[in-house]
Structure formats: structure tokens, C-alpha cells
GUMARLO-389534 format. One record per residue (C-alpha): residue number from 0; x, y, z. Coordinates in pm, whole numbers, plus 32768, in hexadecimal, padded with zeros to 4 digits. Each point is the difference from the previous one (the first is absolute). Example, Ala and Ser with C-alpha at 12.3 -4.5 7.8 and 13.67 -1.06 7.14 Angstrom:
PT   i east north   up
PT   0 84CE  7E3E 830C
PT   1 8089  8158 7FBE
***
This chain:
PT   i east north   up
PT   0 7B12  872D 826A
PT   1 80CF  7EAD 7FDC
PT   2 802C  7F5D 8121
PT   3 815E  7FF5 8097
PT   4 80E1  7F1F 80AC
PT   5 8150  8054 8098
PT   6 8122  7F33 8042
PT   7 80CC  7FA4 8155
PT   8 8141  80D3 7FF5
PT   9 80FB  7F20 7F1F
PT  10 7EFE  7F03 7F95
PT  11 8011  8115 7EAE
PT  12 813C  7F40 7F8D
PT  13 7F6A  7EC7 7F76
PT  14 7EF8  80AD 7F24
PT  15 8132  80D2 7F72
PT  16 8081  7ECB 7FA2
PT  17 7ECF  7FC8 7F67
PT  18 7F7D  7EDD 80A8
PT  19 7E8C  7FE1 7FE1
PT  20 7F5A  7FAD 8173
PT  21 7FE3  80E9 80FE
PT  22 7FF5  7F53 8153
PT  23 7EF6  804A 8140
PT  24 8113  802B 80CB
PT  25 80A4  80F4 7F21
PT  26 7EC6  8101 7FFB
PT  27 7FEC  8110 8117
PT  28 7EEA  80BB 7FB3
PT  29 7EB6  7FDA 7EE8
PT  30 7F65  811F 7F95
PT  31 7E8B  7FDD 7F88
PT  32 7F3A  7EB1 8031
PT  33 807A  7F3C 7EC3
PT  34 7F22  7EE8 7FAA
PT  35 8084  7EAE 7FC8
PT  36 80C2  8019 7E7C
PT  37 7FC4  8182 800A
PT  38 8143  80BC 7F56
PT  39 80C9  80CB 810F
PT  40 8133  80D4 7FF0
PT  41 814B  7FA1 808B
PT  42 80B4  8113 80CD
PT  43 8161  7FD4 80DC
PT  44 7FE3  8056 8166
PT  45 803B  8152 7FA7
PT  46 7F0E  804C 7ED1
PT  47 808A  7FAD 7EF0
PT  48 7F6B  7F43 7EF5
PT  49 8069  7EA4 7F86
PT  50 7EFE  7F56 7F45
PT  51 7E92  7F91 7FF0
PT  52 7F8E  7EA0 8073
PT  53 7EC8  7F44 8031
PT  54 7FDC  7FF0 816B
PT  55 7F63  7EB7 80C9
PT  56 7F9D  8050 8192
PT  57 801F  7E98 804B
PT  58 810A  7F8D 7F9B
PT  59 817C  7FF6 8064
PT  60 805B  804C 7E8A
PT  61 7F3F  8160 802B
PT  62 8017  80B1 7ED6
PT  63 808A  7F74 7E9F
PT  64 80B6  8101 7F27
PT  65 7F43  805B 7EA6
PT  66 8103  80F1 7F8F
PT  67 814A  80C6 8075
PT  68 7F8C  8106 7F09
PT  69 7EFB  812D 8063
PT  70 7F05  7FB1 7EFF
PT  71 7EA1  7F7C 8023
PT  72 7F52  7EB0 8059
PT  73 7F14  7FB1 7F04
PT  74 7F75  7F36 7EFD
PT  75 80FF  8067 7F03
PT  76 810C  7FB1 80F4
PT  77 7F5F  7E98 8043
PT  78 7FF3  7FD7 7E86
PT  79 8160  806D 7FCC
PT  80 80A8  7F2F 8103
PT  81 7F0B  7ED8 7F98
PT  82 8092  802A 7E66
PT  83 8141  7FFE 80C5
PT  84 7FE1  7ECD 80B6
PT  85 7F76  7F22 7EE6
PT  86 80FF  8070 7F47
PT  87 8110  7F88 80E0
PT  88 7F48  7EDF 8067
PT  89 7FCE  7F65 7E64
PT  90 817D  8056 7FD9
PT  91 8041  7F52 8165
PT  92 7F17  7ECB 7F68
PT  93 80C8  8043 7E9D
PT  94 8157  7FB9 8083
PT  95 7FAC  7EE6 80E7
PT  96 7F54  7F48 7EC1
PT  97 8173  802D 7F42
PT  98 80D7  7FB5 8132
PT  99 7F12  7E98 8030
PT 100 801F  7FA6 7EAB
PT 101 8176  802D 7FF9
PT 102 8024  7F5B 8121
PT 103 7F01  7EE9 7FA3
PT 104 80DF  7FEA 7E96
PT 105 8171  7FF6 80B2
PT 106 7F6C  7EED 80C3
PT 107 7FAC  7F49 7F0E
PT 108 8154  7FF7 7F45
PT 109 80BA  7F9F 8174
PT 110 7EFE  7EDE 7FED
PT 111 8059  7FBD 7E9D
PT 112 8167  7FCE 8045
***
């Protein structure tokens, strides 16, 4: 069985906004022992699910959300939101190299004039 965590009555309204970090002071109760990393499942106060996060005991950022989505934690997963993320980050890198060199170009004409 996953290991569960359940959230302080209202605390449930930032992770439906999707923001990512679950707080320590925004847990009431853990179910299981989940290991430092381990995947647990997010529940409301009142049981219902949310989302699945990689939980951390020590630290005030307790669990970081993986996914909003009931689907499962694995190496395909990794690999998927990896292609994702180098995708984004070379077009990121892609448009900063334009916007530099347009900038570096319209520069150089104000300095020309």
C-alpha cells in the first residue's frame, strides 16, 4: 500500500490551484512510514484524493507534487517529464540566444548614430 498523507482542513486549496509544495504545517496525519523521497498519495482532510508527491520528513517543504493526475511514479514518468523539460529548457536557451543578438544588433545601430 502507498503511503498516505492528509491535509489540514483548507490547506487543500493551494494544491487545487496547483501549486507544487505541500507544507509541514499543512499535514495532519501520515499514513505508513514513508522514507525520505518515497512517493505518497495526497488526500484532503476528508479522503479525497489530490495528487501524488515525493514526500521529505525533514523538511518544512514536506512533500513536492509529481503529478495532479492518478497515474504512476515510475521510470517512464521520470523519462517523460525529463524529454519534457529539455525540451522547454533548449527552446528557453533558443529564444534567449535570438532576443541577445537582437538586442546586441539594435545596439549597435544606436551606437552607430
Amino acid at each position: 500500500m502507498t503511503a498516505a498523507i492528509y491535509l489540514v482542513k483548507g490547506r487543500e486549496k493551494s494544491v487545487k490551484r496547483k501549486h507544487p509544495w505541500i507544507f509541514s504545517r499543512g499535514i495532519s496525519k501520515v499514513e505508513g512510514e514513508p522514507a525520505l523521497g518515497e512517493t505518497v498519495d495526497v488526500f484532503t482532510h476528508d479522503g479525497k484524493w489530490l495528487a501524488k508527491a515525493a514526500y521529505s520528513p525533514a523538511s518544512q517543504i514536506r512533500a513536492r507534487i509529481w503529478s495532479f493526475e492518478k497515474e504512476e511514479i515510475n521510470k517512464a514518468f521520470l523519462l517523460s517529464v525529463s524529454t519534457t523539460l529539455s525540451f522547454f529548457v533548449k527552446t528557453l536557451l533558443s529564444v534567449t540566444v535570438l532576443l541577445v543578438t537582437a538586442l546586441s544588433r539594435q545596439s549597435q545601430t544606436v551606437c552607430q548614430v
